[in-house]
One Martini backbone bead per residue (centre of mass of N, CA, C, O) as a GRO file, in nm:
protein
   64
    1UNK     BB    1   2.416   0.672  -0.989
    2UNK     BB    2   2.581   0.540  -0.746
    3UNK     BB    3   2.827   0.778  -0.811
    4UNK     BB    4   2.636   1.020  -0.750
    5UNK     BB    5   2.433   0.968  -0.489
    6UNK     BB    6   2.252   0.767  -0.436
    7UNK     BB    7   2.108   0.484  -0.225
    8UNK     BB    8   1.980   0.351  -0.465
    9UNK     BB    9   1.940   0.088  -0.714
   10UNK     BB   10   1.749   0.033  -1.049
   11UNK     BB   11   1.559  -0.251  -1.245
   12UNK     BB   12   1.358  -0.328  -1.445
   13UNK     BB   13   1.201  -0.630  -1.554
   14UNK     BB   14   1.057  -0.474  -1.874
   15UNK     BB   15   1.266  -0.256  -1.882
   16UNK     BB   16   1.407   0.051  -1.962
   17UNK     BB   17   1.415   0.104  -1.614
   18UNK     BB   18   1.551   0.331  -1.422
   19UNK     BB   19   1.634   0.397  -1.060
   20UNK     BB   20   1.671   0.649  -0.793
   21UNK     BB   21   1.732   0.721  -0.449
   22UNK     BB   22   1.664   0.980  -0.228
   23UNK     BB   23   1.692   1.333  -0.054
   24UNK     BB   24   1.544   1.565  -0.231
   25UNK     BB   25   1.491   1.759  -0.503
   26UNK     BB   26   1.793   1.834  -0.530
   27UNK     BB   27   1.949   1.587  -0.508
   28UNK     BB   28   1.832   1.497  -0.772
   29UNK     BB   29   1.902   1.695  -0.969
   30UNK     BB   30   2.163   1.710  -0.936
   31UNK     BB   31   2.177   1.366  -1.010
   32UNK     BB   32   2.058   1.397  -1.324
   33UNK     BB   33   2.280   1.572  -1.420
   34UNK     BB   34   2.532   1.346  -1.379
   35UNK     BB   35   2.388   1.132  -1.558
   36UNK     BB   36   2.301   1.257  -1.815
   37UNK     BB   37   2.576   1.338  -1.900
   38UNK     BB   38   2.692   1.027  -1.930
   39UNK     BB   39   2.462   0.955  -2.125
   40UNK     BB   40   2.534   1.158  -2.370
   41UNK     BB   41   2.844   1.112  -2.385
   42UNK     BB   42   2.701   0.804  -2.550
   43UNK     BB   43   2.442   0.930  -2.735
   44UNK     BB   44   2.192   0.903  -2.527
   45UNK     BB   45   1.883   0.924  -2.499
   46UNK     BB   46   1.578   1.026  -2.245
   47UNK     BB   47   1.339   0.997  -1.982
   48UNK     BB   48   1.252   1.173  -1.750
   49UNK     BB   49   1.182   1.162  -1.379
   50UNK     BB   50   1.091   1.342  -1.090
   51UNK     BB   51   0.961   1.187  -0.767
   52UNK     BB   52   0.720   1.083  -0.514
   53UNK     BB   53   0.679   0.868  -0.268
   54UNK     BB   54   0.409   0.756  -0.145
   55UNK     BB   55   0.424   0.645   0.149
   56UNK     BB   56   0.184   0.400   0.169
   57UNK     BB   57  -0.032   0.224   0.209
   58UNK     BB   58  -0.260   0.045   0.112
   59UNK     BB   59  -0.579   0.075  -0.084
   60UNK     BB   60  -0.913  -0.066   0.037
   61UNK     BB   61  -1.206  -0.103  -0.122
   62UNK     BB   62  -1.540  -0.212  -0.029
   63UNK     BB   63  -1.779  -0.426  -0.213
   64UNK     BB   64  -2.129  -0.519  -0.260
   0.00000   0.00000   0.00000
């Protein structure tokens, strides 16, 4: 994903899980493409999502 355009990447500490960071739908697309191309030339399937940052803290709500 690094070689495609993503702006960092990353690998989940429990599983075969990796991400990587863009700015916007059209770009992530791009990026989707060019790494999917790469991985299925080598024979792999994957299941992908393209999602959106929460970008908010976090929410507690107390209970008494």
């Amino acid at each position: 994903m690094l070689r495609n355009g993503v702006y960092g990447a990353g690998q989940s500490s429990w599983g075969p899980t990796v991400y990587g960071v863009v700015e916007g739908y059209s770009k992530a697309r791009r990026v989707l493409a060019k790494t999917l191309a790469e991985i299925q030339s080598k024979g792999l399937d994957v299941v992908y999502y393209i999602v959106r940052a929460r970008n908010k803290g976090v929410l507690l709500k107390y209970i008494d």
